[in-house]
C-alpha positions in Angstrom: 25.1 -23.8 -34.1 23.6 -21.4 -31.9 24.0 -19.8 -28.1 21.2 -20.3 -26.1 20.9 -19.5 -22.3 21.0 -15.6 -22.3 18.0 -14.8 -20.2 19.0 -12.7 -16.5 17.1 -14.3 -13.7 17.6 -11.2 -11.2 17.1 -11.4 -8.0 13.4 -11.9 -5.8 11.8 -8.3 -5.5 10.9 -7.3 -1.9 10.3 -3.7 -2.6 6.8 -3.2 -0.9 4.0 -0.4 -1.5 2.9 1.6 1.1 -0.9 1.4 2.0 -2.6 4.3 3.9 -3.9 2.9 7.5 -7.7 2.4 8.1 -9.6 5.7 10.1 -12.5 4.8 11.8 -14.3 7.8 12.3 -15.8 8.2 15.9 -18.0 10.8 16.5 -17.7 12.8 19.9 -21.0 13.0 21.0 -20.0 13.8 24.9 -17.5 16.8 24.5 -19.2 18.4 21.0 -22.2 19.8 20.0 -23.6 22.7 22.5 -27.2 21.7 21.4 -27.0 17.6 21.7 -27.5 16.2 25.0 -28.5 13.0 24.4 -25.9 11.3 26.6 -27.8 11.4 29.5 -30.1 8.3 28.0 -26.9 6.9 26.6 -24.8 7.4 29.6 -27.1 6.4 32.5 -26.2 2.9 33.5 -22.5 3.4 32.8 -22.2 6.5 35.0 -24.2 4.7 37.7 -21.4 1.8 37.4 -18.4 4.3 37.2 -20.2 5.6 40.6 -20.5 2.9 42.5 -16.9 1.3 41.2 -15.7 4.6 42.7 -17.8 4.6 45.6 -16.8 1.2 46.4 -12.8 2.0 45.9 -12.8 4.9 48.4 -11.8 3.7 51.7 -13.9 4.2 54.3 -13.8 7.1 56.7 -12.6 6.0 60.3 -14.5 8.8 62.4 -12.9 9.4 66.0 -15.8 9.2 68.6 -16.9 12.6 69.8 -15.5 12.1 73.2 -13.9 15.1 75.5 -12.0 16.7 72.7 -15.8 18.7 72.1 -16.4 19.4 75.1 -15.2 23.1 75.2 -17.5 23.6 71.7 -20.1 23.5 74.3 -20.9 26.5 76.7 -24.0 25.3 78.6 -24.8 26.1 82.3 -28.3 25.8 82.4 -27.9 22.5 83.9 -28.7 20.3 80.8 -24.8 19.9 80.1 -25.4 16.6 82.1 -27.1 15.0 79.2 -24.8 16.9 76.7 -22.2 15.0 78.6 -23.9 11.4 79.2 -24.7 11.0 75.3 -21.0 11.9 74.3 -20.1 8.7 76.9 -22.8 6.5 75.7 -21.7 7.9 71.7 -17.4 7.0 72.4 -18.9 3.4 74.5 -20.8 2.7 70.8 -24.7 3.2 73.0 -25.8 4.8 70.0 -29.6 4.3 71.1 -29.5 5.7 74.4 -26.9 8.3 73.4 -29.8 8.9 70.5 -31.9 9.2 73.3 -30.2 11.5 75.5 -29.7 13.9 72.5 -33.1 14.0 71.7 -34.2 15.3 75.3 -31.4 17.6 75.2 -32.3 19.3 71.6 -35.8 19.3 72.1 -34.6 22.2 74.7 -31.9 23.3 72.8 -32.7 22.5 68.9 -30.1 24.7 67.2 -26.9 23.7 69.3 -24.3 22.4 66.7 -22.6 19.5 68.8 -25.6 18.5 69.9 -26.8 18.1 66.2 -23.8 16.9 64.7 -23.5 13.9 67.9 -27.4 12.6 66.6 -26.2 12.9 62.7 -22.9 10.7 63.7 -25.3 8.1 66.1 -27.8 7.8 63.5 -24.9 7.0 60.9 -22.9 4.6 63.5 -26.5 3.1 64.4 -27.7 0.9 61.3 -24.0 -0.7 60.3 -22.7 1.5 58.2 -25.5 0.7 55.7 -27.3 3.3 53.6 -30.3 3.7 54.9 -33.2 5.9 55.7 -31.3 6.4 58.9 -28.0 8.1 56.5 -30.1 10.1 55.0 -31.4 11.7 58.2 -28.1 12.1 59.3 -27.0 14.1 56.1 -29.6 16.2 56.5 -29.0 17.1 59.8 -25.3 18.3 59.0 -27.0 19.7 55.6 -27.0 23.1 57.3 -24.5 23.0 59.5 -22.6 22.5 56.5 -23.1 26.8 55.8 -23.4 27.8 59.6 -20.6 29.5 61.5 -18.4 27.1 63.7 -15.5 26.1 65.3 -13.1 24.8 63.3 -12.5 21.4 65.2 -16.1 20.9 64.5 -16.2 21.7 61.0 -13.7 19.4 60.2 -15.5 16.7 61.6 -19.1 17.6 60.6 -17.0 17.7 57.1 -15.7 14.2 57.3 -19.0 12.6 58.3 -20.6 14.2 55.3 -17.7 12.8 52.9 -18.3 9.5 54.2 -22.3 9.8 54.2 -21.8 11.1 50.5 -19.5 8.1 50.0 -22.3 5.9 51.1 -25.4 7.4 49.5 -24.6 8.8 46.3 -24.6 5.8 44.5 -27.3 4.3 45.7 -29.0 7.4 45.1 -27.7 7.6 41.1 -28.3 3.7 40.8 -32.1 4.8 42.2 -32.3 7.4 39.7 -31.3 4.9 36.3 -34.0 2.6 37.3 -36.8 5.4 37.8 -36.4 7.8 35.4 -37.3 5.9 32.4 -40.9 5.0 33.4 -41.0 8.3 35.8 -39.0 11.3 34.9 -40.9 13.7 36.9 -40.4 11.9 40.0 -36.5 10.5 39.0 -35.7 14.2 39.0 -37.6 15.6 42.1 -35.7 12.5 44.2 -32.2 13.2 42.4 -33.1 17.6 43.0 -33.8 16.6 47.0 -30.8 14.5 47.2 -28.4 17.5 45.3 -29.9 19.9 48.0 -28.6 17.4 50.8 -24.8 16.9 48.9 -24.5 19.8 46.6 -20.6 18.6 46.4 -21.7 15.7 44.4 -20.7 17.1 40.7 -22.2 14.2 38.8 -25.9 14.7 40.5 -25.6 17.9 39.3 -24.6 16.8 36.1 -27.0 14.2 35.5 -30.0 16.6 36.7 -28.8 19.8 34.3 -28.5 17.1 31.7 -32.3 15.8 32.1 -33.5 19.4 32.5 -31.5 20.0 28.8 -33.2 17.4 27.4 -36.7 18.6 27.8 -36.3 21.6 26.9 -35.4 23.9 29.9 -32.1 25.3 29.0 -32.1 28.1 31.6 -33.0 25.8 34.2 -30.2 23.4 33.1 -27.8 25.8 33.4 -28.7 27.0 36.4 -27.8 23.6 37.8 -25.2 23.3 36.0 -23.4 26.4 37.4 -24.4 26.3 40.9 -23.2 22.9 41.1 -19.6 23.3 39.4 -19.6 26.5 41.9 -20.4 23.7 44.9 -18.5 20.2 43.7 -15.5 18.9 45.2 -15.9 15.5 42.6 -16.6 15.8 39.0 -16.2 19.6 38.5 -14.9 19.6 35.0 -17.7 18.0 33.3 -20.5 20.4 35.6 -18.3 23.2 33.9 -18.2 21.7 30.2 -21.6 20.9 30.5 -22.5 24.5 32.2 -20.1 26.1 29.0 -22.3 24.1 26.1 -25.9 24.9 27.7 -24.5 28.9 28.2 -23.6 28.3 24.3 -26.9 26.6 23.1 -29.4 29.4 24.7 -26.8 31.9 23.3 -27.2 30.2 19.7 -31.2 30.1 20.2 -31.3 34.3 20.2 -28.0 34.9 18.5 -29.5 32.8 15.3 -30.0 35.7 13.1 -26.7 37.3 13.4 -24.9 34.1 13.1 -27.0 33.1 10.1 -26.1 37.0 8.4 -22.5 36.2 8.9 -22.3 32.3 7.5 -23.6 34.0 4.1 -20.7 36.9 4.5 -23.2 39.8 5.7 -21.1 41.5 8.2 -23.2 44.6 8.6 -26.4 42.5 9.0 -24.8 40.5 11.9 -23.7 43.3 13.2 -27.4 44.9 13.2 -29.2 41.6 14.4 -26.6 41.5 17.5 -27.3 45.3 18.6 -31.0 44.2 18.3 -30.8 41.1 20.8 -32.1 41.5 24.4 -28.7 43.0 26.3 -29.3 40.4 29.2 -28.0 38.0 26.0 -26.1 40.6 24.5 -24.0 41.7 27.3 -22.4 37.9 27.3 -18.8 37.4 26.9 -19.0 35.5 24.1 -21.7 37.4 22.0 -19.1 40.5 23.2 -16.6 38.7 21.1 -18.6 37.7 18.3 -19.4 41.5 17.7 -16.0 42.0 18.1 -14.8 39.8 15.2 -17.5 40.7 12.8 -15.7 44.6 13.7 -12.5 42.8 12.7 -13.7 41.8 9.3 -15.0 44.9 8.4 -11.9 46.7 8.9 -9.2 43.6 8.0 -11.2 41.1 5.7 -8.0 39.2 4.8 -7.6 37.4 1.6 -10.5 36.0 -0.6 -12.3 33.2 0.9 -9.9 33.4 3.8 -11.2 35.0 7.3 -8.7 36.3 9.7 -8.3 34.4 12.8 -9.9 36.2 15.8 -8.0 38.3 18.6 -8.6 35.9 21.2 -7.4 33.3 24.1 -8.0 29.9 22.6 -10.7 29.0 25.2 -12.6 32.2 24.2 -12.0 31.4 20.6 -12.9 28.2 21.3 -16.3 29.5 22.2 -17.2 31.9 19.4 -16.5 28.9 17.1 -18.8 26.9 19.1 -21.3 29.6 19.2 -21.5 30.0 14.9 -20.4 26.4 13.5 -21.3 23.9 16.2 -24.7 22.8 14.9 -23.0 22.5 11.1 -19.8 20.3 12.8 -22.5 17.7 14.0 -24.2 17.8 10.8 -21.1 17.1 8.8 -20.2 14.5 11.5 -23.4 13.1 10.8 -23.2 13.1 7.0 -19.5 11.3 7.3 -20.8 9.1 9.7 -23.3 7.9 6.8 -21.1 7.5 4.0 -22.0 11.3 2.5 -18.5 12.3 3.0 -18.4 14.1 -0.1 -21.2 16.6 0.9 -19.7 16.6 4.3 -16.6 18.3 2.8 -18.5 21.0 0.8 -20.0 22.1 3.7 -16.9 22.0 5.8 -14.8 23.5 3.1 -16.9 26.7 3.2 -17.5 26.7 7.0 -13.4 27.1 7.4 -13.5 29.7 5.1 -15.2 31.7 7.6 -13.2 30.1 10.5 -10.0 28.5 9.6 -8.9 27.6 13.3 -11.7 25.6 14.4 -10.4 22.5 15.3 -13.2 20.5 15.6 -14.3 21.7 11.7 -10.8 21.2 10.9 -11.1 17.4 12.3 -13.8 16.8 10.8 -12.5 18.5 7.2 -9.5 16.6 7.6 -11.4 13.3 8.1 -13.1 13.9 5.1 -10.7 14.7 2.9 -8.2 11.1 3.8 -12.1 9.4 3.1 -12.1 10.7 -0.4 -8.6 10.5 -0.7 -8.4 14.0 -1.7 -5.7 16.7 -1.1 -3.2 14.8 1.6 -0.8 18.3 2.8 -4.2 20.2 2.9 -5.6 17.2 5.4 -2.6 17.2 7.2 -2.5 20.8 8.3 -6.1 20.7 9.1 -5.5 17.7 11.3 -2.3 19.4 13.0 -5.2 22.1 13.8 -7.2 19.8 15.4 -4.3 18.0 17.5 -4.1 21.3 19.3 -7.5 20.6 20.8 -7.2 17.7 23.4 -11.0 16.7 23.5 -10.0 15.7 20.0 -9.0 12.6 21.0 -9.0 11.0 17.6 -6.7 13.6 16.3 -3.4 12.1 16.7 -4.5 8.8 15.4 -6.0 10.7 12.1 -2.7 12.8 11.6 -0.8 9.5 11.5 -3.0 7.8 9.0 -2.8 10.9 6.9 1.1 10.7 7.4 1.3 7.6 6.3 -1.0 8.6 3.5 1.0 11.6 1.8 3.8 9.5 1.9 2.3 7.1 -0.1 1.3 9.4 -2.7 5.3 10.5 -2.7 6.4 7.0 -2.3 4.4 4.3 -4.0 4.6 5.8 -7.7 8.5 5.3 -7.6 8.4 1.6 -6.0 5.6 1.7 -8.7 7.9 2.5 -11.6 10.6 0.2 -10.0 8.5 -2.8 -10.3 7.3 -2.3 -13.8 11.0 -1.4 -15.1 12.1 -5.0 -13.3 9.1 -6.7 -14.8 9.6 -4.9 -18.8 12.7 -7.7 -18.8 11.1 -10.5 -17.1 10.8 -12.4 -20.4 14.7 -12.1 -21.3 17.5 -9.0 -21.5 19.5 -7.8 -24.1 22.3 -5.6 -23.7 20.2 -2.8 -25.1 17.4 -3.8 -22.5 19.4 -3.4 -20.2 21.1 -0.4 -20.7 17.7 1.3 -20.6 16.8 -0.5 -17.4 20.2 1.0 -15.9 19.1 4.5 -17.7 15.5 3.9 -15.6 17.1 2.8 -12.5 19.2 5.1 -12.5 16.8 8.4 -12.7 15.2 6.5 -9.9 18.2 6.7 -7.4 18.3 10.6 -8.5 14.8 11.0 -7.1 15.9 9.2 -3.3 16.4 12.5 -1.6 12.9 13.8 -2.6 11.5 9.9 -1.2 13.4 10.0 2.1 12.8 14.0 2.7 8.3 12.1 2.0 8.9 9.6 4.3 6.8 10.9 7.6 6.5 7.4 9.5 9.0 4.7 10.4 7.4 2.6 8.2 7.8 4.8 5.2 11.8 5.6 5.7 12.0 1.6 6.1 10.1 1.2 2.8 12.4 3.9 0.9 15.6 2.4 2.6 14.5 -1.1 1.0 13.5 0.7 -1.9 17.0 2.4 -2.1 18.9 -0.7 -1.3 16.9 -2.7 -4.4 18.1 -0.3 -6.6 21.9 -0.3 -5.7 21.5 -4.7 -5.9 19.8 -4.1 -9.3 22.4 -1.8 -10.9 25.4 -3.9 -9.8 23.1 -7.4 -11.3 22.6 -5.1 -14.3 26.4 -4.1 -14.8 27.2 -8.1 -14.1 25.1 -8.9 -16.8 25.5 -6.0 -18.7 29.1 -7.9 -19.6 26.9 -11.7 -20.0 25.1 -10.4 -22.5 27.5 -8.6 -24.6 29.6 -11.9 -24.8 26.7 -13.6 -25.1 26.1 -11.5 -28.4 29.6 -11.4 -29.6 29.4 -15.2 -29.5 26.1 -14.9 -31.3 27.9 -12.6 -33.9 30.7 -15.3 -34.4 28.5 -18.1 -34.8 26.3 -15.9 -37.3 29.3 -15.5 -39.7 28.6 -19.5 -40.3 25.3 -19.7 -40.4 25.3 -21.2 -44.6 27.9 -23.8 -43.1 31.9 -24.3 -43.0 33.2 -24.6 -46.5 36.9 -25.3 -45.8 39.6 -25.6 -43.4 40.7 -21.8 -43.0 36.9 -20.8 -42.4 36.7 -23.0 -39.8 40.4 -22.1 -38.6 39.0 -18.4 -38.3 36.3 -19.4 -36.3 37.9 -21.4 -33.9 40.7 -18.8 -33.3 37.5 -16.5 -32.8 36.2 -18.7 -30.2 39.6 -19.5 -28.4 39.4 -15.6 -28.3 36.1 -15.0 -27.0 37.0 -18.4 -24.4 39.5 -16.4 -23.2 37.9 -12.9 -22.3 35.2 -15.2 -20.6 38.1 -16.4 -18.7 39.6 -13.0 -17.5 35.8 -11.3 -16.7 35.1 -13.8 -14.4 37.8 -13.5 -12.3 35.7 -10.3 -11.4 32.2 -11.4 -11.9 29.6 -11.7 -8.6 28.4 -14.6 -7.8 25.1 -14.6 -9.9 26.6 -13.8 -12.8 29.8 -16.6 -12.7 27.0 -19.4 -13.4 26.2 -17.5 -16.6 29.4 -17.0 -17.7 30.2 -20.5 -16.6 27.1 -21.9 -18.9 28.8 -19.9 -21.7 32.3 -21.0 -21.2 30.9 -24.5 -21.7 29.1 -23.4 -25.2 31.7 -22.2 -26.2 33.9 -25.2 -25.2 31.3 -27.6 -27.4 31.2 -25.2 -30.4 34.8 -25.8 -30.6 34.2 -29.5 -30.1 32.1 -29.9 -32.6 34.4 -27.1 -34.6 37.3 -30.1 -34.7 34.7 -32.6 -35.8 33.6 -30.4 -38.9 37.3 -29.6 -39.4 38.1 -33.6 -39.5 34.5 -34.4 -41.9 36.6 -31.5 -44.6 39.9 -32.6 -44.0 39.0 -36.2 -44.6 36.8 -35.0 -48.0 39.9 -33.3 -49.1 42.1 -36.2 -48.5 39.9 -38.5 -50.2 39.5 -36.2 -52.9 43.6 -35.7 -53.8 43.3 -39.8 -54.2 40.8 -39.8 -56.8 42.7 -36.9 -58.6 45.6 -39.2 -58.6 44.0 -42.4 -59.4 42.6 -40.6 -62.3 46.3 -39.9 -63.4 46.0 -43.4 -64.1 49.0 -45.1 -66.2 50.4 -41.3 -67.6 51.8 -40.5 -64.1 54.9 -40.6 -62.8 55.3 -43.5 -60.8 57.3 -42.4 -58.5 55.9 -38.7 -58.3 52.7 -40.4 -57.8 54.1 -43.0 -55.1 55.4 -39.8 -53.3 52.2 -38.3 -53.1 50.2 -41.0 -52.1 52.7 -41.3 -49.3 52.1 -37.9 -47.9 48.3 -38.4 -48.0 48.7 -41.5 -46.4 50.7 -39.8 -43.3 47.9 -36.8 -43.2 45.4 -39.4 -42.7 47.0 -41.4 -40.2 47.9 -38.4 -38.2 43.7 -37.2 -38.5 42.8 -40.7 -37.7 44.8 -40.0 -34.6 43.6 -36.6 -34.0 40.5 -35.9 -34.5 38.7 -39.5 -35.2 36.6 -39.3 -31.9 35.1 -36.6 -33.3 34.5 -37.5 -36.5 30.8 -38.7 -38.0 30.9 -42.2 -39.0 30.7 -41.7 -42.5 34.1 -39.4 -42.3 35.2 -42.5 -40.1 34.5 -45.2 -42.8 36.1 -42.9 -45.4 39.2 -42.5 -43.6 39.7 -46.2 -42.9 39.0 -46.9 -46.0 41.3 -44.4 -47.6 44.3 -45.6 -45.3 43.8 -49.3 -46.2 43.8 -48.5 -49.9 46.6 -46.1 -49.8 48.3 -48.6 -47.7 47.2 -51.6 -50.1 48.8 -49.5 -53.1 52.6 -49.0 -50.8 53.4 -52.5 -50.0 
């Protein structure tokens, strides 16, 4: 006889690894690189869809008729004022063509008077329907200069809303005109675009688009002389004019400042310095080549620890610059070597570069990206991606600092759930109570480490994985101190059925093991008064070995009881005629009443052998009586 039944089933683990978020890396080819203009090719058709969606969304202008409101603009008295006067009535009436008419008779005497020029500019724009048309353009360019010239205010402010409204009508046309030209004529796309820009300097993104083209053959000065004089002119699209004005300033600057910056990249302060006192001083005396000579004076006199420049003494805009100015070219090339899969030389370069400037952000992006690619170095890759979240152009940079949140607290996280799992799976196969007492042992240095895991967690999703993860462990310590107590009864009852294992050989051996099992029946009893749920089945599925070991207990009792009875018969029939015949009557009589009262005691649970003696011992003995 043997237990059986001991394996722990514990409960389903839902304990999950973490897994570090996918990061798409997307280069910034429109806000990075001083020396990369290739957007305008890239960026013609949409800007000339953004234009005309715009263009298209702007509400027209409702222009008030020049009627008598203009009339005091006008000091004439040399008896033309009539026809001043008629075309202002034929203008508010909507007789554009005999006002047009009128106006030109009048101008051809008097060709530089402002209300007559600005009443033949709003004609020829009321004339063709509000169209655009070759009869728009003539209009804006006969309130191009009056635009610049001295006059009343009334006036201005309507020669000012005409324009807006021409503008409104024109410039996409105009920008649409340009996309289609310029890539079979880029000569004559640019002349068309430069005579339009001279008509509506205010327009930021013809300026943009014409400083871009200029870039991308070669003439940076040109470029940026469009550049600046149209973010000095726009009222629409200023802030790219003066980005794009900022990166062409910083590309001719890194053309003549080449030398010095290549002296510093391999630590030569003093060379810089001596190639930057040699440039011409038009480029020298540049704000940001002021500051570059500046820092490389700052190194000399405060190197700062090994490998490990000091920060420069600057506004962030103007540090912003002198990073542009020495690292911009080697940012694109790293972007372009993580872009291709060559991440790990990407990071050798970067890693040096931010020796030199550790507050880049755009190197720090980059570094950062590299470094959650390989996998390599997650608290170095956050802090260079907190760098870069200070940058807004960096628009990626939030999105990369959350992946690599998610991704240090996987390196925390997922080598305890890690651990957890293959403790849980170490007693898949079965548990003993020494099994499991190391189990409790592993859990337990587990729990100890929770504070470290929650203090990791740096995402909702991780402090929801280490609250699962803390929970699993409290549910598998109480299932292991439940069945802690199953297994050591199982094993006592084990250690009582071992005492048997050669077989019963008489009534007080098997008397001692029943009282041990009535024992052990009853501290089965009294634990699961207090045993969870899980573990009451198990003690349950015990309770009812036991009960059939001590079955089968009175059975094996009855087979020796029977054996003995039969065998005091034979030791009296032996006796034969020499005994006492009625000490011998006397006995017989007492085995007789033993039998009878095992027959009623135990013969459901004897063999059938043990059965067939006992009947057959009662009928004898019985026989023998009478």
């Amino acid at each position: 006889m043997s237990g059986t039944g001991r394996d722990h089933t514990f409960q389903e683990i839902r304990v999950q690894s973490l897994h570090a978020p996918a990061f798409e890396f997307q280069e910034l080819t429109e806000t990075r690189g001083h020396g990369d203009f290739a957007e305008h090719d890239r960026r013609l058709e949409e800007i000339a869809r953004e234009t005309a969606a715009r263009a298209a969304s702007e509400t027209a202008l409702v222009l008030v008729p020049p009627v008598a409101g203009l009339t005091e603009m006008t000091l004439v008295f040399d008896g033309d004022e009539d026809l001043l006067e008629d075309a202002r009535a034929n203008a508010a009436d909507g007789a554009y063509e005999l006002a047009l008419e009128l106006l030109a008779e009048y101008l051809q005497a008097h060709p530089g008077h402002q209300e007559g020029r600005y009443l033949r500019a709003y004609c020829l724009y009321r004339h063709d329907g509000k169209r655009a048309s070759s009869e728009q353009w003539e209009a804006l360019r006969i309130l191009r200069p009056l635009r610049d010239e001295d006059v009343p205010d009334d006036l201005r402010e309507r020669i000012g809303e005409l324009r807006r409204e021409l503008r409104r009508m024109l410039t996409a046309p105009e920008i649409a005109a340009y996309t289609e030209k310029v890539r079979s004529d880029p000569p004559g796309a640019q002349s068309r675009l430069q005579a339009f820009l001279e008509l509506a300097p205010e327009e930021g993104m013809v300026s943009y688009l014409l400083a871009l083209a200029q870039a991308q053959t070669g003439s940076l000065e040109l470029a940026l002389d469009t550049a600046e004089r149209g973010a000095a002119e726009a009222d629409v699209d200023r802030d790219q004019l003066v980005a794009l004005a900022r990166r062409l300033r910083l590309a001719l600057l890194g053309t003549h400042a080449a030398p010095a910056v290549s002296a510093f990249k391999t630590r030569d302060i003093q060379r810089a310095k001596r190639e930057l006192s040699r440039m011409d001083p038009r480029w020298r005396r540049s704000t940001v080549l002021a500051d570059f000579d500046a820092y490389l004076s700052l190194l000399l006199s405060h190197p700062g620890p090994p490998g490990q420049a000091p920060a420069p003494r600057l506004t962030a805009e103007r540090a912003e610059d002198l990073y542009s100015l020495i690292a911009e070219d080697d940012g694109r090339h790293a972007s372009m070597l993580l872009r291709t899969g060559r991440a790990d030389q990407a990071e050798r370069l970067l890693a040096h570069l931010l020796t030199l400037l550790p507050r880049f952000a755009w190197l720090n992006f980059l570094y950062a990206a590299c470094l959650y690619r390989l996998r390599r170095d997650p608290d170095r890759a956050a802090a260079c991606a907190e760098i870069a979240r200070t940058d807004r152009t960096l628009v990626q940079a939030g999105e990369l600092l959350r992946a690599i949140r998610s991704w240090q607290e996987a390196t925390v996280i997922n080598p305890a759930v890690e651990e957890y799992l293959a403790a849980m799976e170490s007693v898949r196969g079965g548990v003993s109570v020494d099994r499991l007492a190391a189990l409790r042992k592993h859990l337990t240095a587990l729990e100890r480490r929770l504070p470290a895991l929650k203090g990791a967690a740096r995402t909702e999703e991780g402090a929801q994985v280490v609250r699962e993860f803390a929970q699993a462990i409290v549910d598998r310590l109480r299932e292991i101190d439940d069945a802690m107590v199953v297994a050591s009864l199982y094993e006592k009852y084990d250690r009582v059925m071992s005492s048997v294992q050669g077989g019963i050989k008489g009534t007080a051996e098997a008397d001692r093991l029943d009282g041990s099992l009535a024992a052990l029946a009853a501290e089965i009893k009294t634990v699961r008064k207090n045993a969870k749920e899980g573990a009451r089945g198990q003690l349950d599925e015990l309770t009812s070995l036991v009960t059939q070991r001590r079955g089968e207990l009175e059975g094996v009792k009855g087979a020796i009881q029977v054996s003995d009875l039969v065998g005091r018969f034979n030791d009296i029939a032996q006796q034969g005629r020499y005994a006492n015949p009625y000490t011998t009557r006397e006995q017989l009589r007492r085995i007789l009443q033993e039998a009878q009262q095992l027959n009623r005691r135990a013969r459901g649970r004897l063999d059938s052998r043990s059965r067939e003696l006992l009947d057959q011992l009662i009928g004898t003995i019985s026989g023998t009586l009478r």
